[in-house]
N, C-alpha and C positions, 0 to 999 in steps of 0.2 A: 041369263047367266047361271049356270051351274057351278055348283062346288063345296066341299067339304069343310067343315068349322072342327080344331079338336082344343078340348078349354081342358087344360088341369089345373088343380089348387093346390099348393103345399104349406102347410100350417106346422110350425116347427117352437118348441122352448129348449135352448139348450143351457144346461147349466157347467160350468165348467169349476172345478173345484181346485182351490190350492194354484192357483194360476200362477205360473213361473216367470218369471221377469227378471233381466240381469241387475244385478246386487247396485246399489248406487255408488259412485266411488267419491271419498271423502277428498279433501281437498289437498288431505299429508299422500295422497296414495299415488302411484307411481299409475301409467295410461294403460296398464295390463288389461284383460279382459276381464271384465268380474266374474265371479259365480251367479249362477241361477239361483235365486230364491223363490219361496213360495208368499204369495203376498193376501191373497183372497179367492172370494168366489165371485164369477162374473158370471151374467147371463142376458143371453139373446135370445128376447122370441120377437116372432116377425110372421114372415106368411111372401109365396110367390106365385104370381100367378104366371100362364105361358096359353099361347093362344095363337092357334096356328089355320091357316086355311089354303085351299088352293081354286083357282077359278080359272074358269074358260068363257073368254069374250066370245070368240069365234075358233074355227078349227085350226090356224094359224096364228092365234094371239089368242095367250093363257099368261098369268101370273099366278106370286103364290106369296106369301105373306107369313111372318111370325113375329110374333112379341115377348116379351118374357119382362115382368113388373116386380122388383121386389122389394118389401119396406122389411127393417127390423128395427130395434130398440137394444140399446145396451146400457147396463146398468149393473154396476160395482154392489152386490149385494152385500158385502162384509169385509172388512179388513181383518184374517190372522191377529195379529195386535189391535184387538176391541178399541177404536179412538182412536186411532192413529188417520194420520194423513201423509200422505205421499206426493211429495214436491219434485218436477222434475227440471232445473236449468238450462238455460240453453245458452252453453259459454260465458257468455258476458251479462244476460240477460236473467236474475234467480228467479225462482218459483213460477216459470212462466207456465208448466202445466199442473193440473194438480189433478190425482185422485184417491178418492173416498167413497166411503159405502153412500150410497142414493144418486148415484150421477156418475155417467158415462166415463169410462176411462179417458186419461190425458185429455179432460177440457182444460181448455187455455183460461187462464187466471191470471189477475193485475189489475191495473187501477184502468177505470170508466171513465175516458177524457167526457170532460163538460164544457169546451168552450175555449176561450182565451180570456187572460185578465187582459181587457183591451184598454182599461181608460186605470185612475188612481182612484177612481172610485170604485172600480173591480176588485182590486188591490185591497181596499178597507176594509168595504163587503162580502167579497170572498173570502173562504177558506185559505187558512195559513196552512202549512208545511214544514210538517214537524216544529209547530211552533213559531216558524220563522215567514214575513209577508211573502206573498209571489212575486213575479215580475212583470211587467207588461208586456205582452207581447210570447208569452212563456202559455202554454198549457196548462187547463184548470181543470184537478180532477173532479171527480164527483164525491160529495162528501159522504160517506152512510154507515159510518161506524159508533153513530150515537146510540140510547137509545132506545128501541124498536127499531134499527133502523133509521133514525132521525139523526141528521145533522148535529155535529159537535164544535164545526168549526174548528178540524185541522186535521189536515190529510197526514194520515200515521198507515204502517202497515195493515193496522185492524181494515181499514178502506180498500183493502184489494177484496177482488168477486170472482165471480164465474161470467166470463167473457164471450164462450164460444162452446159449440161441438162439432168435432173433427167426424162425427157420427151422420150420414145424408139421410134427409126424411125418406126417401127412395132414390132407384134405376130405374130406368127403364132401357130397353135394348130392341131394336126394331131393324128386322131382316126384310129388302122389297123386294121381289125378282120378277123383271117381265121379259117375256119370251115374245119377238115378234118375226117370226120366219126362221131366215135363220141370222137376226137380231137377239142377242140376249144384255139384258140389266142388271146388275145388282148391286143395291145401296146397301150399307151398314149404318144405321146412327145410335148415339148412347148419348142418353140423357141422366144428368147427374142433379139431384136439386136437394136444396136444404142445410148444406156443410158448411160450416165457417174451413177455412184455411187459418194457418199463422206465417204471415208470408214474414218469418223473418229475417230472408235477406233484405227485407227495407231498415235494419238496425245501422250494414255497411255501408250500404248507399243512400241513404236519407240523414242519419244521424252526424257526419261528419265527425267521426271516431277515427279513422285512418287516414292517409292521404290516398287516393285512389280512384276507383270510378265512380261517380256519383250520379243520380237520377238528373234528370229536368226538372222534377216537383222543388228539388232545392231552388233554382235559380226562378221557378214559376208560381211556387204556390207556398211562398214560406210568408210568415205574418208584419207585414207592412202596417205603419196607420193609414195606408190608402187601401192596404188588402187584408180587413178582420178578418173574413171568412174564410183564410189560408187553411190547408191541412198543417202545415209545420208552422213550430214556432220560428222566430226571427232569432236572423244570423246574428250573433253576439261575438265580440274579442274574446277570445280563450283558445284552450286548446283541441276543446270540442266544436264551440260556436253555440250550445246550449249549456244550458246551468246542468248540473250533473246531476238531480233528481231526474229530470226529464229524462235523460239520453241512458240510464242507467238503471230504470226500471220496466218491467211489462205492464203494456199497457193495451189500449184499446186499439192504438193505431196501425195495430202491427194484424188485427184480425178482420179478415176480408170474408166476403161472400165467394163460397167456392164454386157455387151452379155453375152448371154451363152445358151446352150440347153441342157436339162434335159429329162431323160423319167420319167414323172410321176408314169403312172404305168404301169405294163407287167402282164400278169396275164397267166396261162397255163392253163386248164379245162379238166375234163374225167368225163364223161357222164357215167354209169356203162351200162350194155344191159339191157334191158328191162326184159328178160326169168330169169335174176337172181332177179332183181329189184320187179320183181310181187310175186315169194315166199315170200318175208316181205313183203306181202297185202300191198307193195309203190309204190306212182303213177312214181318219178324217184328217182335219187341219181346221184347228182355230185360233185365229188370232185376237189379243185385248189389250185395252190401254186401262188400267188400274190408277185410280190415287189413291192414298193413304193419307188419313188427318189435310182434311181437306180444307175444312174450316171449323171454327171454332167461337159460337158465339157464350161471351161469358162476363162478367161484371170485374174478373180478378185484376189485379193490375199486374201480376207478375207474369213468367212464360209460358206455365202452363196449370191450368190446375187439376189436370191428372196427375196427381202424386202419386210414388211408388215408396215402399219403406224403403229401399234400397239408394233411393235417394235422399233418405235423413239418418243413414247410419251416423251414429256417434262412436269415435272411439273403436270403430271399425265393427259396430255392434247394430246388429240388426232388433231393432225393437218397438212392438207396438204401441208403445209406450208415446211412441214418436209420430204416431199416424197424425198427418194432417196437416205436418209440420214443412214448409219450404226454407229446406237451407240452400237453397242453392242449386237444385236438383237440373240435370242437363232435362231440356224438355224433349217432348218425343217428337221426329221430326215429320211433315212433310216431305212425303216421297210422292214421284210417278213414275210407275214399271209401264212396261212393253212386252207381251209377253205372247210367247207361241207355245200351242199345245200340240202333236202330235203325234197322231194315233197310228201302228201299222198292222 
């Protein structure tokens, strides 16, 4: 087997200063678009690699092959206003992203579920809230706003954390193509790993805040004395169904692992022979059957964990303030084309 290797390295720090971001809107202010403010300095360094070859089996069967691997790191080096922190809402849900100088913009923030008070002696034992006992069958945060760190015994806002980064440890992106006669291949696959998500459309459909569509996890996986290890707490009379700390603040339940690998696309090809291709006076004729987003293996539970900003505009405002974030976003669809090339 013959063929050509070509490897390059791209080693990159960028620092971007004065980073622009739209102005936060206070709660008296009307849904206009805000102005852009400048908020800090951010920076990315990282590194790509790309890795390309082509071979030949035989004189009739050749492929060819390319990769391209990239990692970066982001990191909020300083807030404009020395000590400040930047909280970002999500509707109903406050402070659910935060950033500040030493950590990734918009990591998700809020309280570290620990469990269920399952029994009254959970209830004893456990941490109060705001003072006041839990409930059975209700969500137990994690306690850690004593301190060093150390347990106080009572889940206050000091106990919210850093939950997630909407930031991936790498991509990877892999091109296959085989040629065999006049047979041709070509896969696409992207591999995505290391991102938390904030899938919070499970606030709609998990939480029982509206009347409307709701998941299976409600009617499957909500906390029973025969089912501890539910993810949801247990349906309770109200107007929510949960106690209103639960359903009313960010928390841990809302951030998911966003890995996942997808083949973009696969495409199949026939080349027709030439001896028939030349009676229609045509230079060639090929025909191919393509899919797009073919499958999808991933741990998310929502529709797709290819996010695009464009899919978490808030307020009709496009911001990366918001990366990572699923409000709801239409997923990208499964297609299969049919398609004729036509050369004359």
């Amino acid at each position: 087997m013959q063929g050509k290797w070509d490897v390059s390295v791209n080693v990159f720090r960028n620092d971007t200063k004065d980073l622009l971001v739209e102005r936060l809107r206070n709660s008296l202010e009307s849904l206009a678009t805000q102005p852009q403010e400048n908020i800090g300095t951010m920076r990315n360094t990282g590194f790509e690699i790309s890795l390309n070859h082509k071979g030949t089996i035989s004189p009739d069967f050749t492929w060819d092959m390319s990769l391209n691997f990239s990692h970066y790191k982001n990191e909020l080096l300083k807030m404009n206003n020395e000590g400040t922190v930047r909280f970002v809402s999500l509707d109903r849900l406050s402070n659910a992203l935060i950033t500040k100088a030493g950590i990734p913009i918009s990591s998700f923030y809020g309280y570290q579920i620990d469990g269920f008070y399952n029994t009254a002696d959970d209830v004893t034992r456990g941490p109060k809230i705001n003072g006041n006992p839990g409930i059975i069958g209700t969500w137990k945060y994690k306690d850690i706003s004593g301190p060093a760190g150390k347990p106080d015994g009572d889940i206050t806002t000091d106990d919210q954390t850093i939950l997630g980064n909407p930031h991936p440890d790498f991509q990877l992106g892999g091109n296959f193509g085989l040629n065999y006669k006049a047979f041709d291949l070509n896969i696409f696959l992207f591999w995505n790993y290391g991102n938390q998500i904030y899938n919070y459309t499970k606030y709609y459909t998990d939480m029982r805040v509206f009347v409307g569509g709701v998941s299976k996890r409600l009617l499957n996986d909500t906390w029973t004395p025969q089912n501890m290890n539910a993810k949801l707490p247990q349906l309770q009379p109200g107007s929510d169904g949960f106690i209103g700390f639960v359903t009313g603040n960010s928390n841990s339940y809302y951030v998911e692992d966003g890995s996942y690998l997808r083949a973009k696309t696969i495409q199949l090809g026939y080349t027709l022979p030439k001896a028939f291709v030349s009676r229609l006076t045509l230079s060639s004729i090929r025909v191919y059957l393509q899919a797009q987003n073919l499958f999808t293996i991933t741990n998310y539970s929502g529709p797709d964990p290819d996010l695009s900003l464009i899919n978490n505009d808030v307020n009709n405002i496009r911001s990366d303030t918001y990366i990572g974030v699923d409000r709801a976003g239409f997923p990208n669809p499964q297609q299969f084309l049919f398609g004729l090339n036509v050369s004359f």
